[in-house]
C-alpha positions in Angstrom: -40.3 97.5 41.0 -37.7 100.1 42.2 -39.4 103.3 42.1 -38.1 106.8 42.1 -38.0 108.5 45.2 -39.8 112.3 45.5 -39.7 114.5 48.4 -42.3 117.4 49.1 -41.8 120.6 51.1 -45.5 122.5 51.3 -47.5 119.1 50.9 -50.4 120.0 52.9 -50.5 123.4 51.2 -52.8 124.6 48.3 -50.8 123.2 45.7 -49.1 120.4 47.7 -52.7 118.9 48.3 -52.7 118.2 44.2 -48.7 118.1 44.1 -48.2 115.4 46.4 -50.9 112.5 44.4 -49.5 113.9 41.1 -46.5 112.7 41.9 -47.7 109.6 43.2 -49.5 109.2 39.5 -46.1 110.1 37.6 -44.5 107.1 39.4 -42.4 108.1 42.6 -42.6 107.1 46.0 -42.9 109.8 47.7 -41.5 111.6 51.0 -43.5 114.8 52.5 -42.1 117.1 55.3 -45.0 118.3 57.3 -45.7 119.8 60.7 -49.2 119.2 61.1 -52.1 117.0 59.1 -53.5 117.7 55.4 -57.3 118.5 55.5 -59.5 116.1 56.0 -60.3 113.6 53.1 -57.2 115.5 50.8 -55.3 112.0 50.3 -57.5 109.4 51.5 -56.3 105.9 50.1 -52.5 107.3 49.3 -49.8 106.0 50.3 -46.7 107.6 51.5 -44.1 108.2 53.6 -43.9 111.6 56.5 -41.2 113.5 57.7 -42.4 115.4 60.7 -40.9 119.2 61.2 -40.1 122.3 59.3 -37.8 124.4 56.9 -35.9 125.4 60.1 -35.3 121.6 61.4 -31.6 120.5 59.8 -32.4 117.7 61.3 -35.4 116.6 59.5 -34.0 117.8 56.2 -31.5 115.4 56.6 -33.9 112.5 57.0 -36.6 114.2 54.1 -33.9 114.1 51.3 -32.4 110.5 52.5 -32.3 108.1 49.3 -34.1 111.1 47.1 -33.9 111.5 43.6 -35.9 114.7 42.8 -36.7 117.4 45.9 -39.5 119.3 45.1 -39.8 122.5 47.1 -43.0 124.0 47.3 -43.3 125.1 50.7 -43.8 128.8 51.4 -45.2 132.0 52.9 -48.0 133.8 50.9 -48.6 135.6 53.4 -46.5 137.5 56.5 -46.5 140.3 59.0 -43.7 142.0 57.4 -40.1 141.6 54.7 -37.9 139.5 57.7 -40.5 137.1 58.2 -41.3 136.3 54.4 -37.4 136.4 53.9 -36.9 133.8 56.8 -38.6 131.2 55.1 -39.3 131.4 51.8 -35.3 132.2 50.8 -33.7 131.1 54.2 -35.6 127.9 54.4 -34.8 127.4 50.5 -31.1 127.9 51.5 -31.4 125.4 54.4 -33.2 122.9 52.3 -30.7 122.9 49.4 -27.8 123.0 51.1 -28.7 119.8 52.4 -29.8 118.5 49.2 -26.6 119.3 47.7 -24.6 118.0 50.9 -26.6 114.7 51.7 -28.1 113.7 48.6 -25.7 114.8 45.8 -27.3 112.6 42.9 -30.5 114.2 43.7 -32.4 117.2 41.6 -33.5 120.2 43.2 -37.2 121.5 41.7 -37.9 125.1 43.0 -41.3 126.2 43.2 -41.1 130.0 42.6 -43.7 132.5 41.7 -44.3 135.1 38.7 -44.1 137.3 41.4 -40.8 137.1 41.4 -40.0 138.4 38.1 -41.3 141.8 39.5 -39.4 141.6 43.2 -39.8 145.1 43.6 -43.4 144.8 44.1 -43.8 143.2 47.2 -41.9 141.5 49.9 -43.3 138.4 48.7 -42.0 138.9 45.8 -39.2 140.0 46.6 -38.2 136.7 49.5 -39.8 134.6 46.1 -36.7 136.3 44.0 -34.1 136.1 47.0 -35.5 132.3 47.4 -34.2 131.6 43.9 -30.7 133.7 44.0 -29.8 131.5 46.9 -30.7 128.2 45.2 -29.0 129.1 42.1 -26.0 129.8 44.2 -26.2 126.7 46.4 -26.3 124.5 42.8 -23.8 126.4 40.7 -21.7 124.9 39.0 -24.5 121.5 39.2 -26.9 123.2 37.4 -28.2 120.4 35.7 -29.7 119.3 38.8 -31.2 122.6 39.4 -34.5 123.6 37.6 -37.5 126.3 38.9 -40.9 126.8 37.7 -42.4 130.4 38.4 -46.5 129.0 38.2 -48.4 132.3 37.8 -51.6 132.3 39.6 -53.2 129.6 41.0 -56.5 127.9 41.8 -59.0 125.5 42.1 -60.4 123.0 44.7 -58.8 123.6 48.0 -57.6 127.2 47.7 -58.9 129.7 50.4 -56.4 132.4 48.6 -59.0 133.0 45.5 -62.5 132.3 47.9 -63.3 135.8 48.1 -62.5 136.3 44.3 -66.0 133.9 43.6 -67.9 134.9 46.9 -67.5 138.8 45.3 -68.6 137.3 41.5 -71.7 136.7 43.7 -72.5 140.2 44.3 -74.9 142.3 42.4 -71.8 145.1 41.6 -68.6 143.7 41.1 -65.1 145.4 41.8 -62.7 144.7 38.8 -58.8 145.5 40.2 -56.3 146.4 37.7 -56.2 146.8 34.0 -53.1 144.4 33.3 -53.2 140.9 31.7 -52.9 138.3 34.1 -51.8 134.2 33.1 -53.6 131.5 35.3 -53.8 127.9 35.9 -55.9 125.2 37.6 -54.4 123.4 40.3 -54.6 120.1 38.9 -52.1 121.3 35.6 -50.1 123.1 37.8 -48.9 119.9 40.1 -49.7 117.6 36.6 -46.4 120.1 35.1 -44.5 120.0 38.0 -44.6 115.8 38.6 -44.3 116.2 34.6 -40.8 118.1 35.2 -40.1 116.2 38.4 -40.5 113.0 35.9 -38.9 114.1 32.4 -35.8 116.1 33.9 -35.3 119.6 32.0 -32.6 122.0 34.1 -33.7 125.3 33.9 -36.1 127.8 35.0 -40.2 128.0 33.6 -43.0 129.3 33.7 -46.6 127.7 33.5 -49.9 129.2 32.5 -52.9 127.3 31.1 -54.1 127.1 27.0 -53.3 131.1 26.8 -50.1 132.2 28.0 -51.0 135.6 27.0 -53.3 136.3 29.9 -56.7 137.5 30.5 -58.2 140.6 31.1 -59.0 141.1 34.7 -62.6 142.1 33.7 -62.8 138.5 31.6 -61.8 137.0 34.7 -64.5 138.1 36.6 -67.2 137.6 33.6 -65.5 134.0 33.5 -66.3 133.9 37.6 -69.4 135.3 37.3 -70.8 132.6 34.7 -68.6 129.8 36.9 -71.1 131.2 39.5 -74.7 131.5 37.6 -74.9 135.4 37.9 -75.0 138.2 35.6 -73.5 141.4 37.9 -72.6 144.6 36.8 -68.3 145.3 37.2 -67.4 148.2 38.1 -63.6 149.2 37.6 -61.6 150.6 40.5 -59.7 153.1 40.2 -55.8 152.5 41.2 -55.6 155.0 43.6 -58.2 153.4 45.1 -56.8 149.8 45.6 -53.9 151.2 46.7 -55.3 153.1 49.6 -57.6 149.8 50.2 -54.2 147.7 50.3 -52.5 150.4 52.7 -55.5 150.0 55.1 -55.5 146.4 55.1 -51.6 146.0 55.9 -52.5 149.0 58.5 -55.1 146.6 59.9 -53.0 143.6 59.6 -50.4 144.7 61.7 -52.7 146.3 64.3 -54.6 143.2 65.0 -51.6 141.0 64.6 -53.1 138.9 61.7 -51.1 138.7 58.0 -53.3 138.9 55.3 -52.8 138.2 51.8 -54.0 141.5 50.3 -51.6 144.4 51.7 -49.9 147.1 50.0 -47.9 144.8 48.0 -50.4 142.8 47.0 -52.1 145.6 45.8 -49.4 146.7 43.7 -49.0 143.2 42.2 -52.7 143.5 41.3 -52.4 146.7 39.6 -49.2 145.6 37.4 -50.4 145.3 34.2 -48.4 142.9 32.7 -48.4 139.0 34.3 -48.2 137.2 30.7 -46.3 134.4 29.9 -44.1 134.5 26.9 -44.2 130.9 25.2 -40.6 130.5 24.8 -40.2 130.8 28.8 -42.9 127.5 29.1 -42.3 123.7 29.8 -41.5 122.1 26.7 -44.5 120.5 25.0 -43.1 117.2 25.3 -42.6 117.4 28.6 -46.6 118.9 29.7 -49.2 120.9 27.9 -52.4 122.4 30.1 -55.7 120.6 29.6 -58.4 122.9 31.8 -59.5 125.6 30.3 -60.4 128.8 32.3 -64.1 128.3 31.7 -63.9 124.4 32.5 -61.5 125.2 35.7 -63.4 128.1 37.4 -66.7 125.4 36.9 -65.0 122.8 38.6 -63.9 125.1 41.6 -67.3 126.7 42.1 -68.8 123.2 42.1 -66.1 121.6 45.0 -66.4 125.1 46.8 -70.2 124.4 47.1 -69.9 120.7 47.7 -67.0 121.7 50.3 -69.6 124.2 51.7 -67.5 127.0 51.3 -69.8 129.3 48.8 
């Protein structure tokens, strides 16, 4: 059988270690870019094909999207040392990697993997390089914009991620910090790739957004209950106030850049924390046809807590 061909930026990333078998599950062969190994026991038995190199390698671009009927970019910074460095990858490594598509595989489709963030760019310069990422796509594909599509996943976890860890290790603690007031949309990792081979698989041009059974968010203090009872403790929240997180997120980036290490939480991360609207309206999600979410937030933050501890992570 002549199988469709996939190719994977960010395949031994959070989401690229659940993207990259969910594809293999919808039916493609698939084709990863990588510059180093996945962790240790992430796709043991799959088969598949490497590409060896980076965003910045036109070389290897040129050999990823050979013969490939849907990219699928999901490689990116979440987390960087300052604006030009986020930029330089996650919209000038889009750039690169379209332009290519476009060039040496003109049949292909393009999938972007974006970011709610980026429907509030002035936030953050992640959000901001996730926005720019999508402006140069769009402009790379006009006028073929039915092989362009993007999907903005909101937030994401489950087995894996190290970017929600110390969200559960705090649910832990006897007194637990609650950030923000807002209303925030989530997903397990599993849907999240399970939508994107979905898309990948049953081609709609266009640009979504996921979220899991409610679209309209949680609470942030419901999120940590939900963590809490993922974790088998009863702690008292205690809600911080803004001016607070914002002054904690100024002396982390202060820190960052002193010892030279980027962090996730930062200033901007901060303020994405604090807005207090990361819904999903239902008209901007896949079409049901196409994928509907099956873990619940209850069932998904169980089954993280349970490979975090098996992992030996909490």
């Amino acid at each position: 059988m002549n199988l469709p061909r996939a190719v994977l930026t960010g395949a031994t990333g959070f989401l690229g270690l659940h993207l990259l078998p969910a594809l293999l599950r919808s039916g493609f062969k698939v084709r990863i870019l990588a510059r180093g190994d996945p962790a240790p026991g992430a796709w043991e038995g799959l088969s598949f094909e490497t590409v060896h190199g980076s965003l910045s390698d036109a070389g290897a671009l040129k050999a990823l999207v050979q013969d490939a009927d849907v990219v699928v970019h999901a490689a990116g910074l979440i987390k960087a040392p300052s604006r030009p460095e986020f930029l330089r990858v996650n919209r000038d490594g889009t750039a690169a990697l379209a332009g290519i598509t476009r060039a040496q595989a003109p049949g292909a489709n393009f999938l972007l993997i974006s970011s709610l963030a980026a429907r509030e760019p002035s936030l953050s310069d992640y959000a901001f390089s996730k926005r720019q990422a999508e402006v140069v796509a769009e402009a790379v594909f006009a006028g073929q914009e039915g092989r362009f599509a993007i999907i903005r996943p909101p937030a994401i976890y489950g087995p894996w991620d190290r970017a929600t860890l110390g969200f559960f290790r705090a649910s832990l603690l006897p007194v637990v910090p609650v950030l923000g007031r807002g209303r925030v949309a989530v997903i397990h990792a599993r849907d999240a790739a399970s939508a994107i081979a979905a898309l990948a698989k049953n081609w709609h041009p266009g640009r979504f957004v996921l979220a899991d059974e409610r679209p309209q968010g949680y609470k942030m203090r419901d999120v940590a209950l939900a963590a809490a009872r993922a974790t088998g403790r009863r702690p008292c929240l205690v809600q911080l106030p803004d001016a607070l997180v914002l002054a904690a997120g100024q002396f982390a980036g202060l820190w960052a850049r002193l010892t030279d290490k980027p962090r996730i939480f930062g200033p901007g991360k901060a303020r994405e924390m604090l807005h207090l609207d990361w819904t999903v309206p239902r008209a901007e999600l896949l079409p049901a046809e196409v994928f509907a979410p099956s873990v619940s937030l209850e069932d998904g933050f169980a089954d993280t807590v349970a490979w975090y501890r098996q992992a030996g992570w909490l």
